[in-house]
KOLLUMZA-37780 format. One line per 3 residues: for each residue x, y, z of C-alpha. Coordinates in steps of 0.001 Angstrom, whole numbers. Each point is the difference from the previous one (the first is absolute). Layout:
X:Y:Z; ... .
This chain:
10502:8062:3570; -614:-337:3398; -3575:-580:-291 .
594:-2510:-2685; 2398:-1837:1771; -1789:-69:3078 .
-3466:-1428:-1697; 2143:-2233:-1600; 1456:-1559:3802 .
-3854:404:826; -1051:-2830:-2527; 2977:-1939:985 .
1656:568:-3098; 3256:1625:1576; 1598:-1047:3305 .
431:3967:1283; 815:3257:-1962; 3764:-542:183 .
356:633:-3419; -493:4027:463; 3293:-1:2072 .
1484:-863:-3990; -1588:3063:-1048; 1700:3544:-401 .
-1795:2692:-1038; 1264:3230:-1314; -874:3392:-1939 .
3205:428:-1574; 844:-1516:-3555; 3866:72:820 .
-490:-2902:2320; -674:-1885:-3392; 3922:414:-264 .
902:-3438:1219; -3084:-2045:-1377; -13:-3219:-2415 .
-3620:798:-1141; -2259:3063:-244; -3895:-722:-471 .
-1629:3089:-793; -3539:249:367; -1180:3719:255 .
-2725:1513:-1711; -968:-1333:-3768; 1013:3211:-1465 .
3086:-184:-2899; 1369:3253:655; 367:-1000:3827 .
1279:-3219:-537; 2626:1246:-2513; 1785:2472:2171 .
155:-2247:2636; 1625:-2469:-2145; 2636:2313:-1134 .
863:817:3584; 785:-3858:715; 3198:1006:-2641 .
1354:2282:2793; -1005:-1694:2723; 268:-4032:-474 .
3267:-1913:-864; 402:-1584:-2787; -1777:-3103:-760 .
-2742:181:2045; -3023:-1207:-1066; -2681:2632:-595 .
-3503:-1423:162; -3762:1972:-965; -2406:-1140:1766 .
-2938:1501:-2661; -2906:-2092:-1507; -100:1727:-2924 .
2304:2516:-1694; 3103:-802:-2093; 2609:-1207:2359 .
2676:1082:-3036; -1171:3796:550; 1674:-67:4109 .
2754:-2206:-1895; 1214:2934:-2546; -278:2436:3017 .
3536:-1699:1406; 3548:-1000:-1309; -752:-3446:842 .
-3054:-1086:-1592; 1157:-3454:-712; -167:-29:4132 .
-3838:983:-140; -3149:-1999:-368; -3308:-654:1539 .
-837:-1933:3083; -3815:129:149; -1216:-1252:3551 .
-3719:-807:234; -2328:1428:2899; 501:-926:2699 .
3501:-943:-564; 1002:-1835:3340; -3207:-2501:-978 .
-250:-6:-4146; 2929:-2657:-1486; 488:1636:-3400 .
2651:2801:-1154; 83:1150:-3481; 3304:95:-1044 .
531:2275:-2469; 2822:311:-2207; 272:2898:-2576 .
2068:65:-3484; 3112:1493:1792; -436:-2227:3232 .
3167:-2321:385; -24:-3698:247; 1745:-2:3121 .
-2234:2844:1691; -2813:-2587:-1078; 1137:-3163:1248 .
904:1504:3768; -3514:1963:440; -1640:-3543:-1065 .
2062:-1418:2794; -1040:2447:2414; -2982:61:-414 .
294:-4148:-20; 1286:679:3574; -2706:2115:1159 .
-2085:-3228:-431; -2092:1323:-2491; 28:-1153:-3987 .
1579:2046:-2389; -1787:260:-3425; 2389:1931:-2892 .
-1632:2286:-2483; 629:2454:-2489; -510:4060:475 .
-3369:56:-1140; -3045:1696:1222; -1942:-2057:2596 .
2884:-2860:111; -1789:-2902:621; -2856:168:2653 .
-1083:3485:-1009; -12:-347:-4087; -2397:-3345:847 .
-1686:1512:2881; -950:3587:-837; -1838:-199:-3366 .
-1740:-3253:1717; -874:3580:2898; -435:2177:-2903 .
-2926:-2233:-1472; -1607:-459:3024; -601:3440:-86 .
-1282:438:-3327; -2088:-2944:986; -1659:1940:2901 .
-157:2852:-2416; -2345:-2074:-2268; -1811:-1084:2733 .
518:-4079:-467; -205:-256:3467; 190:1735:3020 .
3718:501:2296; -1252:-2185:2131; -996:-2627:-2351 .
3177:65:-2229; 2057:-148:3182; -2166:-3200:1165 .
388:-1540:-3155; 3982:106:-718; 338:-1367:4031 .
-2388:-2701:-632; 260:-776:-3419; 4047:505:-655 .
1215:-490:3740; 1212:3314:466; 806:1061:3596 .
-1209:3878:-465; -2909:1181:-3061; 1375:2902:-2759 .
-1890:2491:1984; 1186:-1123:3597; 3857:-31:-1610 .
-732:3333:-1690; -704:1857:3237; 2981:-1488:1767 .
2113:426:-2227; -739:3698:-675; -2250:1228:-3068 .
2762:2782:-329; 2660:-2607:-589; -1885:-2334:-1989 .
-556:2937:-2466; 3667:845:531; 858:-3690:-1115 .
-2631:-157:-2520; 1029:3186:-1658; 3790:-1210:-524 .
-1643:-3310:-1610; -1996:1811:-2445; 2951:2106:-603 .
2737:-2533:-854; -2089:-2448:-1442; -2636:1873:-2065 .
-2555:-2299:61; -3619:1786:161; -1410:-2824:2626 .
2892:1579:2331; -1399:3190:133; -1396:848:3485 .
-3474:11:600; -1843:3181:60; -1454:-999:3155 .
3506:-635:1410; 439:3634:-785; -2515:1260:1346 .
-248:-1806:3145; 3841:1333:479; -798:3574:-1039 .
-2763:-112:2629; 2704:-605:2560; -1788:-3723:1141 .
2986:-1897:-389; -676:-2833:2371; 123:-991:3494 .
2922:2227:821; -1984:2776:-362; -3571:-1721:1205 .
-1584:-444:-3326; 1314:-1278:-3465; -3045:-2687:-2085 .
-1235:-418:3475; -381:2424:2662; 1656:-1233:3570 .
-694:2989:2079 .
């Protein structure tokens, strides 16, 4: 954060890094005793999530708002993990989330009206724009943006074109700041599989499935520029 906030004074964006004087950090979930909101966003792993939802019963007051943070899985499974799932719902940030404008609000069958209507106004208040969508895999952005990944792929696979080529071609022919390929790797290939896996899963339709190469690519450990080489190799 303090690297972030610091680049950001850099470019003239901020006037200093005041803001981390706001900021308290701790280790200790009982400190979430007295909080209006909760945003979780640990690993994408159900079983983890869940259990830390049902802690927020012992630990949070009642009617906080308890927010997921996940791109992906069903928002309604942390939900049914508490006593108050008409308090829970999604609030999907975009990377990086001090600079991107959009949060997926997501509202599940159990999520209240009211529990709606005040994390649309927060997040209203964060200056960024609230979109509100229903519990279902990919939201918005990923269900429109991942097969569009997905067949990009396949395309490689088939050899249409080369990475480079397809990457030139959706930049310069559709206006897109960043090619599939380019995306892919910053992304993560292991989390684009993740995502695409939970499309194919809920939806069922065959063009969904991942690509083999996908697979293999994340089997082979290259899963993009975090670890030096995903489609391209940055080492």
């Amino acid at each position: 954060m303090t690297a972030s906030l610091e680049k950001a004074v850099a470019r003239g964006k901020l006037a200093d890094t005041s803001a981390l004087e706001r900021v308290r950090w701790t280790t200790d979930l009982e400190d979430l005793a007295g909080v209006d909101l909760v945003v979780e966003a640990v690993v994408e792993d159900l079983r983890v999530k869940r259990a830390l939802f049902a802690s927020f019963d012992e630990i949070c007051k009642p009617g906080v708002l308890l927010a997921t943070t996940t791109s992906s899985l069903p928002v309604i499974e942390c939900a049914m993990a508490t006593a108050r799932p008409t308090d829970v719902l999604g609030l999907h940030f975009f990377n990086p989330a001090p600079v991107m404008g959009l949060v997926e609000v997501v509202r599940t069958i159990r999520t209240s009206p009211e529990s709606l209507a005040r994390a649309g106004a927060l997040v209203a208040r964060l200056g960024k724009y609230p979109v509100v969508c229903a519990d279902r895999a990919g939201f918005v952005v990923n269900a429109l943006l991942f097969p569009y990944l997905n067949d990009a792929v396949k395309m490689l696979e088939a050899s249409y074109a080369s990475a480079d080529d397809i990457d030139h071609a959706m930049k310069l022919g559709c206006g897109y700041p960043m090619g599939p390929f380019e995306l892919l790797d910053v992304v993560g290939l292991d989390v684009a599989l993740a995502i695409q896996r939970e499309l194919y899963l809920e939806l069922r339709e065959p063009g969904f499935a991942p690509a083999p190469l996908l697979e293999h690519l994340v089997t082979a450990g290259y899963l993009g520029r975090k670890v030096g080489r995903g489609f391209r190799d940055y080492r």
